[in-house]
C-alpha distance (Angstrom), angle and dihedral (degrees) to the residues before:
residue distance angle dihedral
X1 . . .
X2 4.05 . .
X3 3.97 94.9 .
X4 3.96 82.8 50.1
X5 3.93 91.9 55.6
X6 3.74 92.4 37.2
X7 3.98 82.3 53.1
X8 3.89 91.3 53.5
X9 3.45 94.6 49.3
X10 3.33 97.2 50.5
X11 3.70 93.1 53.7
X12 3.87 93.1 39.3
X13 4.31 83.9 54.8
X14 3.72 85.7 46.2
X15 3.76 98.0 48.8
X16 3.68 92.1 43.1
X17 3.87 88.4 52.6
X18 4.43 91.1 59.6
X19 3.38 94.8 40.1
X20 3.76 96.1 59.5
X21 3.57 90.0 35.8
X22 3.92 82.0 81.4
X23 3.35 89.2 56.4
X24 3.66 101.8 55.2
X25 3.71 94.4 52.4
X26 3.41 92.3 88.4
X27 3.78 90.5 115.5
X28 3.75 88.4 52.6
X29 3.54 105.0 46.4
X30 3.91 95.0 176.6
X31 3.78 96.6 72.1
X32 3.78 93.3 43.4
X33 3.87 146.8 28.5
X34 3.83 125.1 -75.3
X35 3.54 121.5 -98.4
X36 3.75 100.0 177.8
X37 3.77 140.1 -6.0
X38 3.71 134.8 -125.3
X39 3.79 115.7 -113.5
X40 4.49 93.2 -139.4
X41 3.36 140.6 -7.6
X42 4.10 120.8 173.2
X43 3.26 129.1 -107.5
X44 3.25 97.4 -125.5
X45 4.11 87.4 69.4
X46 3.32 93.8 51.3
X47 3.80 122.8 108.9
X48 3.54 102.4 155.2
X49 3.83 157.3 -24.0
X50 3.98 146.6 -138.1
X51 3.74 124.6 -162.8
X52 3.49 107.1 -131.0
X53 4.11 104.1 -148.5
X54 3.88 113.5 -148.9
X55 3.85 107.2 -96.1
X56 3.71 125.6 124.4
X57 4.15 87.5 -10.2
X58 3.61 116.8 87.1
X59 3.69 89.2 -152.1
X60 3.77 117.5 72.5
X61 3.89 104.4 -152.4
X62 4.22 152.3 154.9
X63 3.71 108.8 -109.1
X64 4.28 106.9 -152.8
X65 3.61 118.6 -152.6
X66 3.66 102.7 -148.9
X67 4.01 123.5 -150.5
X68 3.85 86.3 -104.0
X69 3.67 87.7 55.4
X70 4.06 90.8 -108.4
X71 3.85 115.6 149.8
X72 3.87 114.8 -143.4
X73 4.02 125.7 -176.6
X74 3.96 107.6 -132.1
X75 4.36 114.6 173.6
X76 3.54 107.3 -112.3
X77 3.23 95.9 -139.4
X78 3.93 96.3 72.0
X79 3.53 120.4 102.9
X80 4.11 94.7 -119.7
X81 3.36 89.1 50.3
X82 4.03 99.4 61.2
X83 3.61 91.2 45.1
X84 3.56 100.3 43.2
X85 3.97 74.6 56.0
X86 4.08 92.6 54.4
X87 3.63 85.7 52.9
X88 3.65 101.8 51.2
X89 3.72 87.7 51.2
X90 3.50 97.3 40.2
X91 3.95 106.4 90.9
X92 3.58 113.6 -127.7
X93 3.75 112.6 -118.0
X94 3.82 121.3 -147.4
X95 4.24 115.1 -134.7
């Protein structure tokens, strides 16, 4: 009966340990959920983004890949946010 609890427990610790893993990503917003958005971030930083869909995250949000290779959150329903879009998809056209 004790190695059973001890068992448990271990497994309880361990399961408690992943699930707020999640949680501390919030500095790493590519392996987990966003938690809250930045309010700007210039274009000039920007290499990238990933549209996060609404599945296990309660937040829907845009995901940018800066050039240091930093993730940020931003809403996507802010007006910076859908035009830095346009402009990451818009191909840059040399004079």
């Amino acid at each position: 009966m004790t190695k059973v609890t001890v068992s448990l427990c271990a497994l309880l610790g361990l399961l408690l340990v992943l699930a707020s893993e999640g949680e501390t990503r919030v500095g790493t917003p590519s392996r987990g959920c966003c938690t809250r958005f930045i309010k700007d971030l210039p274009l000039n930083r920007i290499r990238g983004f990933i549209e996060e869909r609404q599945g296990i995250c309660r937040l829907k949000a845009v995901k940018f890949i800066t050039i240091k290779g930093k993730v940020v959150c931003a809403n996507p329903n802010d007006q910076w946010v859908k035009d830095a879009k346009e402009f990451i998809r818009t191909p840059t056209v040399a004079p």
